[in-house]
Structure formats: structure tokens, C-alpha cells
C-alpha positions as a Markdown table, in Angstrom:
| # | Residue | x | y | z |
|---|---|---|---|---|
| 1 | Unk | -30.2 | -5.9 | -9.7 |
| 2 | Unk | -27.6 | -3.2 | -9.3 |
| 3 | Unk | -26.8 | -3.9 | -6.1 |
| 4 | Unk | -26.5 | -7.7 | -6.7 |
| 5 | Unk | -23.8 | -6.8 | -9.6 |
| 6 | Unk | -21.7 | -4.6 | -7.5 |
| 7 | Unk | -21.8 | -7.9 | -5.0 |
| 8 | Unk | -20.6 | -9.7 | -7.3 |
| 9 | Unk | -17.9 | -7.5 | -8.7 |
| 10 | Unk | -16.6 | -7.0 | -4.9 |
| 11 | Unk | -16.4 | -10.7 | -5.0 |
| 12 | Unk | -14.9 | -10.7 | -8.0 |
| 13 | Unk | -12.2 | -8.1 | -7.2 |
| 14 | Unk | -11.2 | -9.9 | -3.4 |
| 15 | Unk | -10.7 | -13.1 | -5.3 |
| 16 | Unk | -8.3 | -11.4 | -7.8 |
| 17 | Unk | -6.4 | -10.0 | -5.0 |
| 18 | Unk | -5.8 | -13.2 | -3.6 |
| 19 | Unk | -4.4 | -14.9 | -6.9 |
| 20 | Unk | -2.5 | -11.8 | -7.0 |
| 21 | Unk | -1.2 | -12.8 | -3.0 |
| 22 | Unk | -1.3 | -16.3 | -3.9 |
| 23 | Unk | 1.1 | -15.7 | -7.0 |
| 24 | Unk | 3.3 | -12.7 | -5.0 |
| 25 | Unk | 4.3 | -15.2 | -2.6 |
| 26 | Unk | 5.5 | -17.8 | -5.0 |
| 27 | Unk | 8.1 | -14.9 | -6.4 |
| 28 | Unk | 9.0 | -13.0 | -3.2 |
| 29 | Unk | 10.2 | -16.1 | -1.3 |
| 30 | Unk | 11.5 | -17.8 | -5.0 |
| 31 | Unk | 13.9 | -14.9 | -5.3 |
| 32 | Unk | 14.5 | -13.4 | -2.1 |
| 33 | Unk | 14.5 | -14.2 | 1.6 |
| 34 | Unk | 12.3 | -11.9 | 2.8 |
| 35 | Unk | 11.9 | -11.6 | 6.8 |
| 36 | Unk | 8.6 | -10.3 | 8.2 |
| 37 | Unk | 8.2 | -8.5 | 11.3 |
| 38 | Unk | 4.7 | -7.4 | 13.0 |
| 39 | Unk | 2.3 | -8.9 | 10.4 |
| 40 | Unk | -0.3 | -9.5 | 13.4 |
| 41 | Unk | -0.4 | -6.0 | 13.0 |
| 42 | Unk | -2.6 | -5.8 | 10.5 |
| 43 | Unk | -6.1 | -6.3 | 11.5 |
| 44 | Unk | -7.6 | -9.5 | 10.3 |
| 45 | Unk | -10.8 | -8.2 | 8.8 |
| 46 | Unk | -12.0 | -5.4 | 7.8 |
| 47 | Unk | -10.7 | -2.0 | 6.1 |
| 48 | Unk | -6.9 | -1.5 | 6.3 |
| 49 | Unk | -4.6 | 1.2 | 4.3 |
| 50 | Unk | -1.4 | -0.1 | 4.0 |
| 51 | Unk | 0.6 | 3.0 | 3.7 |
| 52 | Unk | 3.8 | 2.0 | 2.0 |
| 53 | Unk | 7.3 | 4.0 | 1.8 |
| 54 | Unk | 9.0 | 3.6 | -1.6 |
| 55 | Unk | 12.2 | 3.3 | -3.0 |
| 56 | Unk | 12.3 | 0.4 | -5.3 |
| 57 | Unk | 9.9 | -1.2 | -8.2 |
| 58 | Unk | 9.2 | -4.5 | -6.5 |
| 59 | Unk | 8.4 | -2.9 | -3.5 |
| 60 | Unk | 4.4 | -3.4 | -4.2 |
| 61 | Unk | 5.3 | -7.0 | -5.0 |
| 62 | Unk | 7.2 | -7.5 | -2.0 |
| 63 | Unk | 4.7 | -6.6 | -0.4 |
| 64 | Unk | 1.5 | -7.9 | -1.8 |
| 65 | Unk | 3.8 | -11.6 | -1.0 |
| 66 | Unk | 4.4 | -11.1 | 2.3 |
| 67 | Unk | 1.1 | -9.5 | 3.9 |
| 68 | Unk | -1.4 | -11.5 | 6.2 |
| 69 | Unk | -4.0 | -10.5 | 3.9 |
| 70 | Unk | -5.2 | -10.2 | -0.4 |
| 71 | Unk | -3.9 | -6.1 | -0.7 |
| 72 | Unk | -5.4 | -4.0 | -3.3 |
| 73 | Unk | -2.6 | -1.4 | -5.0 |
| 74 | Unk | -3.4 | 1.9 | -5.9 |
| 75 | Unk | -1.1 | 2.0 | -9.4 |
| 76 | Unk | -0.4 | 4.7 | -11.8 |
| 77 | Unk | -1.9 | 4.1 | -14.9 |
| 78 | Unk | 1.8 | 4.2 | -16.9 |
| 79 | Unk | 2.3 | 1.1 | -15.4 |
| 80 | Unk | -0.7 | -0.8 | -17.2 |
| 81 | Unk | 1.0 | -1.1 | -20.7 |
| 82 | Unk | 1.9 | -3.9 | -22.7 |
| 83 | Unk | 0.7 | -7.4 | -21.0 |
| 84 | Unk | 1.3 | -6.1 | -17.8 |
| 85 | Unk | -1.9 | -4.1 | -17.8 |
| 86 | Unk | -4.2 | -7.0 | -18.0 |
| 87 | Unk | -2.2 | -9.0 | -15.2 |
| 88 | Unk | -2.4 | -6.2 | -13.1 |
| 89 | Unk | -6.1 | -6.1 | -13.5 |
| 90 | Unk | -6.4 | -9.6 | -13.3 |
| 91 | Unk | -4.9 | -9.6 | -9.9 |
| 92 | Unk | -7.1 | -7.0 | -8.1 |
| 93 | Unk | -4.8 | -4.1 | -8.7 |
| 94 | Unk | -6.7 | -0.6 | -9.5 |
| 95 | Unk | -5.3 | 1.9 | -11.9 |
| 96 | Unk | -5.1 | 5.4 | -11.1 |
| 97 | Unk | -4.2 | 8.6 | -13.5 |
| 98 | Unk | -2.3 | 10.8 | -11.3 |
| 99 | Unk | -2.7 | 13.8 | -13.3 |
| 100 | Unk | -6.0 | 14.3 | -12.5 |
| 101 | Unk | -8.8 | 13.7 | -9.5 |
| 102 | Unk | -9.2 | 10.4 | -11.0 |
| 103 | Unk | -12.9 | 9.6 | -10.1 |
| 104 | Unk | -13.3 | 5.7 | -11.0 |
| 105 | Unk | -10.1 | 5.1 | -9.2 |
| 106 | Unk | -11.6 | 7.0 | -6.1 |
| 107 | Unk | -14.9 | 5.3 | -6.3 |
| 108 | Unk | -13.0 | 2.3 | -6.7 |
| 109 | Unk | -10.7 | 2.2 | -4.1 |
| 110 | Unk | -13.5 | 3.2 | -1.3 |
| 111 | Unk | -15.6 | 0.5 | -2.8 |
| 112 | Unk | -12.9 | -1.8 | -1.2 |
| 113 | Unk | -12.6 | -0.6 | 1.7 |
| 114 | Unk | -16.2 | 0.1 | 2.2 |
| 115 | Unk | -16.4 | -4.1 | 1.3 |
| 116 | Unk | -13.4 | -4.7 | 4.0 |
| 117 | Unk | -10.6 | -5.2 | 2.0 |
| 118 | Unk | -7.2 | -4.1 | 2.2 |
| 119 | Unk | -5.8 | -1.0 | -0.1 |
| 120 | Unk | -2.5 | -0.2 | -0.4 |
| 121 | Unk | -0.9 | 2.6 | -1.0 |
| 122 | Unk | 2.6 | 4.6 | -1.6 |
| 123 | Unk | 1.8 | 8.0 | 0.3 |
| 124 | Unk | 5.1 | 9.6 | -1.5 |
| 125 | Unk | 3.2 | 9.4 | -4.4 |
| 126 | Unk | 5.7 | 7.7 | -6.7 |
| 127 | Unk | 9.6 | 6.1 | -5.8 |
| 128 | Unk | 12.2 | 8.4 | -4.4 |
| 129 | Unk | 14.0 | 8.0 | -1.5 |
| 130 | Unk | 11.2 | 5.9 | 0.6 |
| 131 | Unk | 11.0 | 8.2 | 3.4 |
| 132 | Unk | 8.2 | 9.7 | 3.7 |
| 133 | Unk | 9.7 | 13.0 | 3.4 |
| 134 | Unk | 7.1 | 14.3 | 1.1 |
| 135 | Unk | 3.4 | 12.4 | 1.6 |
| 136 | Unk | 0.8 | 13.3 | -1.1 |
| 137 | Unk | -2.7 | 14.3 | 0.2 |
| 138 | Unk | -4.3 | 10.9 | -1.4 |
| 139 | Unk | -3.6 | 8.6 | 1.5 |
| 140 | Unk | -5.3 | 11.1 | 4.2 |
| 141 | Unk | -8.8 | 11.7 | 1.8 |
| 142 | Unk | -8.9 | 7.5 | 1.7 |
| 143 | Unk | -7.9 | 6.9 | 5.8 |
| 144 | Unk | -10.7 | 9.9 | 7.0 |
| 145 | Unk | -13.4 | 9.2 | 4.3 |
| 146 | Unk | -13.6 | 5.1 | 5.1 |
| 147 | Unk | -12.7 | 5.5 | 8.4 |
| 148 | Unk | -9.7 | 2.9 | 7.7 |
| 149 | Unk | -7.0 | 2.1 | 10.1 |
| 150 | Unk | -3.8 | 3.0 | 8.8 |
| 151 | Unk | -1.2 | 0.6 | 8.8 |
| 152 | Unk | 2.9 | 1.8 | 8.4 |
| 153 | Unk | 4.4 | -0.8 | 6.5 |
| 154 | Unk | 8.8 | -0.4 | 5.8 |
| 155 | Unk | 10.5 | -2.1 | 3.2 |
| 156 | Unk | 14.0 | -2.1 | 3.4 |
| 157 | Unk | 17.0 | -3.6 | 1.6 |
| 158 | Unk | 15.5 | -3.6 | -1.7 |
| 159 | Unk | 17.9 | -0.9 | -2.3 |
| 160 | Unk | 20.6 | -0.4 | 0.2 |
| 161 | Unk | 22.2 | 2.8 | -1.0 |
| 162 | Unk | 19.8 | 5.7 | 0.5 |
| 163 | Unk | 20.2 | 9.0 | -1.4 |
| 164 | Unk | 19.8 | 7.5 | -5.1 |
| 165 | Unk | 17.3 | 5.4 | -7.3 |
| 166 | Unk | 19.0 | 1.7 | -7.7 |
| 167 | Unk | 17.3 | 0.4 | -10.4 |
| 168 | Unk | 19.2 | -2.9 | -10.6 |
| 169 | Unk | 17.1 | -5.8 | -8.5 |
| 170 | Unk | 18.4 | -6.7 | -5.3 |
| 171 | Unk | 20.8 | -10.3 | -5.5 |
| 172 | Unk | 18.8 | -12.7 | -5.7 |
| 173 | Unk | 18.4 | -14.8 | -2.2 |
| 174 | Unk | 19.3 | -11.6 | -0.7 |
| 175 | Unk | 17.3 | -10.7 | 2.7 |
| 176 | Unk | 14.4 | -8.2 | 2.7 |
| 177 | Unk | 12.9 | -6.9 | 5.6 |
| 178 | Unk | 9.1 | -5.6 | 5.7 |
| 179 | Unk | 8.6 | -4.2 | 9.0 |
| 180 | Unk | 4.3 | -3.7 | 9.8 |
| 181 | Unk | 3.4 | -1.4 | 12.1 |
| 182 | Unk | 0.8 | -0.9 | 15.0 |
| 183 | Unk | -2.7 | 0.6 | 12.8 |
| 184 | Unk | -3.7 | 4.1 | 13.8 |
| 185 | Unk | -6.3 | 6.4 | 12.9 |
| 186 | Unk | -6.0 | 9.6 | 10.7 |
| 187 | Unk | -8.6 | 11.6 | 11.7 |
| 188 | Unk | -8.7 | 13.6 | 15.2 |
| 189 | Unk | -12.5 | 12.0 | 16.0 |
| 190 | Unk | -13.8 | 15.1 | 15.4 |
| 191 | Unk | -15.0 | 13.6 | 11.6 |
| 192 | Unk | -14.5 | 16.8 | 9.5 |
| 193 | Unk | -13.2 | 16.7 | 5.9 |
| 194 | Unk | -12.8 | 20.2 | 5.7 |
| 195 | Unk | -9.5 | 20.8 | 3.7 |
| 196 | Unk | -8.0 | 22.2 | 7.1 |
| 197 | Unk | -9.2 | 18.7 | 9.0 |
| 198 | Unk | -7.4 | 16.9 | 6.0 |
| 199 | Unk | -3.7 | 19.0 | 6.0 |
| 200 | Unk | -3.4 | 19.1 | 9.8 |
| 201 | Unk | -4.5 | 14.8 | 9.4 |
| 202 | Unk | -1.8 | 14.7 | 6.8 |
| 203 | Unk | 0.8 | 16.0 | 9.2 |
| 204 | Unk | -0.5 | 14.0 | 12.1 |
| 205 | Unk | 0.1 | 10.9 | 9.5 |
| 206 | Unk | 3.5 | 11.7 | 8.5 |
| 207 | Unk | 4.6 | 11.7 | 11.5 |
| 208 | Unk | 3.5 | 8.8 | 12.6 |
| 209 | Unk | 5.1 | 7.0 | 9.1 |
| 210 | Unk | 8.0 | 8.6 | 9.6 |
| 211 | Unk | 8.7 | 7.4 | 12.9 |
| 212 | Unk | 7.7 | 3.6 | 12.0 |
| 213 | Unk | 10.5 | 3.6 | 9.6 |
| 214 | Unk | 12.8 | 5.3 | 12.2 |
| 215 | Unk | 11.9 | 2.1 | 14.7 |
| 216 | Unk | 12.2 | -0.4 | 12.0 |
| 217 | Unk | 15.7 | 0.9 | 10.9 |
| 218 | Unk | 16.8 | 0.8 | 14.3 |
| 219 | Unk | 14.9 | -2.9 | 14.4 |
| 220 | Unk | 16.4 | -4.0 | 11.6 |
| 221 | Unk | 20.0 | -2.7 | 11.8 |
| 222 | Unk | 19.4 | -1.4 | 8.0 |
């Protein structure tokens, strides 16, 4: 019976994801013009961490619009206040306290991937300059554990002066440019999760991030 129920939930949570998609696109390409480069990228199914570099507010939105596939948000849990919180979980999104080893937001996300669904995540850990100057142990633990690809994923022009928080939206009808890149693995193939395996993956992964949203800059003139 247990196992029927968490089937079910699964289900439950991929179809939530996709009204979230479904309802992402309607906004992304309402307001802006967004222009999508190496979607393909992603693999078409099973597990995938989109590994995000953030800058902006709507870059999670942007996102969740414009990806080949239903993506599942790891989100801090200040977010989920007022009716916000119920559309978020409504949508597939999974809530995370950040102060702590947050364990149903860890069970939760591997569920996902263990189910082949697509999690996203900002590796910085929350918005600052969006690149990846500073990566956050979390994406590493979820890319070795599950055995995920990693996808880089760059979103740029949602703020076009680099050094500072914008908060304003970007003008509406204004281009944004989400550059996907080719997946990789996090782990050397050796499989250890020893805290050693993890920081020397973690460096191994910011580089490889880093240098995705050197390429797409140069791609993308921004």
C-alpha cells in the first residue's frame, strides 16, 4: 500500500510541474522574448539537475517557461508566504529551509530524481551576482547521490548591469537569453561520497559552470 501511495504522489508531483511549465510559458513569452539556445541539451528522460546561475527573481520562472521539460525548484522556504506558498506547491515546487540539513526537502528532491524528473537548482545558494563565484555544497550531494547529469543552464539579460542586485523587472518585450549546456557528470566514477570525493566534485563542478557561462556570454554578446 505504501509503495502504491508514493506512486501516486510521484505522479502527482510530475503533473504539478507540468501546470507549473504549462503556466511559465504563458508568462515568459507574454512578457519577454525570451531566446533559447541548446535546449536539446537536456536529456529527454530521465534524471537531470539543472544547475542554474542567479541574479534576478524571475530567473526560476524564466526558466521553468522555457525548458524542454516539467522542472522541479529547490526554493527557500521564505518564499512560500502569503498565496504564493500554495501556488508554489501546487506547481511541483519543493521547499527547502536553508538554515538547516533540511531532511524532507532532501528526501524529497531525490525522490524526483530517483522517479526521472528534472530538479532544478541555484548552486550559489541564493541571488548575487549569478556567477558561480561561490557554489554551495547542495548541488554536488544531489548530482553524486542520484547519479544525475548535470546540466549548466545561463540566464542572461534579466539584469544587465553585473556587479549589483537590479531589482526592477527587465522591460517588458525585452530579449532574454537562457543558454543550456552539454550535461556532465559530478562524480570522478570512482562512486565515493566521502566529504573529500564531494569538495574535490564541487570544484570539478564549478568549473565546469563557470565556464558554460563564459561560452554563452561570448555566444550571446551579453
Amino acid at each position: 500500500m505504501s509503495e502504491a501511495r508514493h506512486e501516486v504522489s510521484e505522479a502527482q508531483t510530475a503533473r504539478r510541474a507540468d501546470i507549473g511549465r504549462r503556466i511559465g510559458v504563458g508568462l515568459m513569452y507574454g512578457l519577454w522574448k525570451p531566446r533559447v539556445l541548446g535546449a536539446w541539451k537536456v536529456p529527454a528522460t530521465g534524471p537531470a539537475i539543472l544547475a542554474i546561475n542567479h541574479s534576478h527573481i524571475i530567473d526560476g520562472p524564466v526558466v521553468m517557461g522555457v525548458g524542454p521539460r516539467p522542472t522541479h525548484f529547490l526554493i527557500k522556504k521564505e518564499a512560500f508566504v502569503g498565496p504564493l506558498g500554495p501556488f508554489l506547491l501546487a506547481v511541483g515546487q519543493v521547499k527547502v529551509d536553508r538554515a538547516v540539513a533540511d531532511r524532507t526537502a532532501i528526501t524529497q528532491a531525490l525522490g524526483i530524481l530517483d522517479d526521472g524528473g528534472v530538479l532544478g537548482i541555484f548552486p550559489e545558494g541564493t541571488r548575487g551576482e549569478g556567477d558561480f563565484a561561490s557554489l554551495r555544497g547542495g548541488l554536488t550531494y544531489f548530482a553524486v547521490r542520484s547519479g544525475a547529469p548535470i546540466v549548466p543552464v545561463a540566464v542572461l539579460g534579466s539584469t544587465e548591469r553585473r556587479g549589483r542586485l537590479v531589482k526592477e523587472l527587465p522591460p517588458l518585450r525585452s530579449r532574454l537569453d537562457v543558454v543550456f549546456g552539454d550535461p556532465f557528470e559530478a562524480g570522478d566514477g570512482s562512486g565515493r561520497r566521502t566529504r573529500k570525493a564531494l569538495d574535490e566534485a564541487t570544484v570539478r563542478v564549478q568549473r565546469q559552470l563557470t565556464t558554460h557561462l563564459e561560452n554563452a556570454r561570448r555566444l550571446t554578446g551579453r
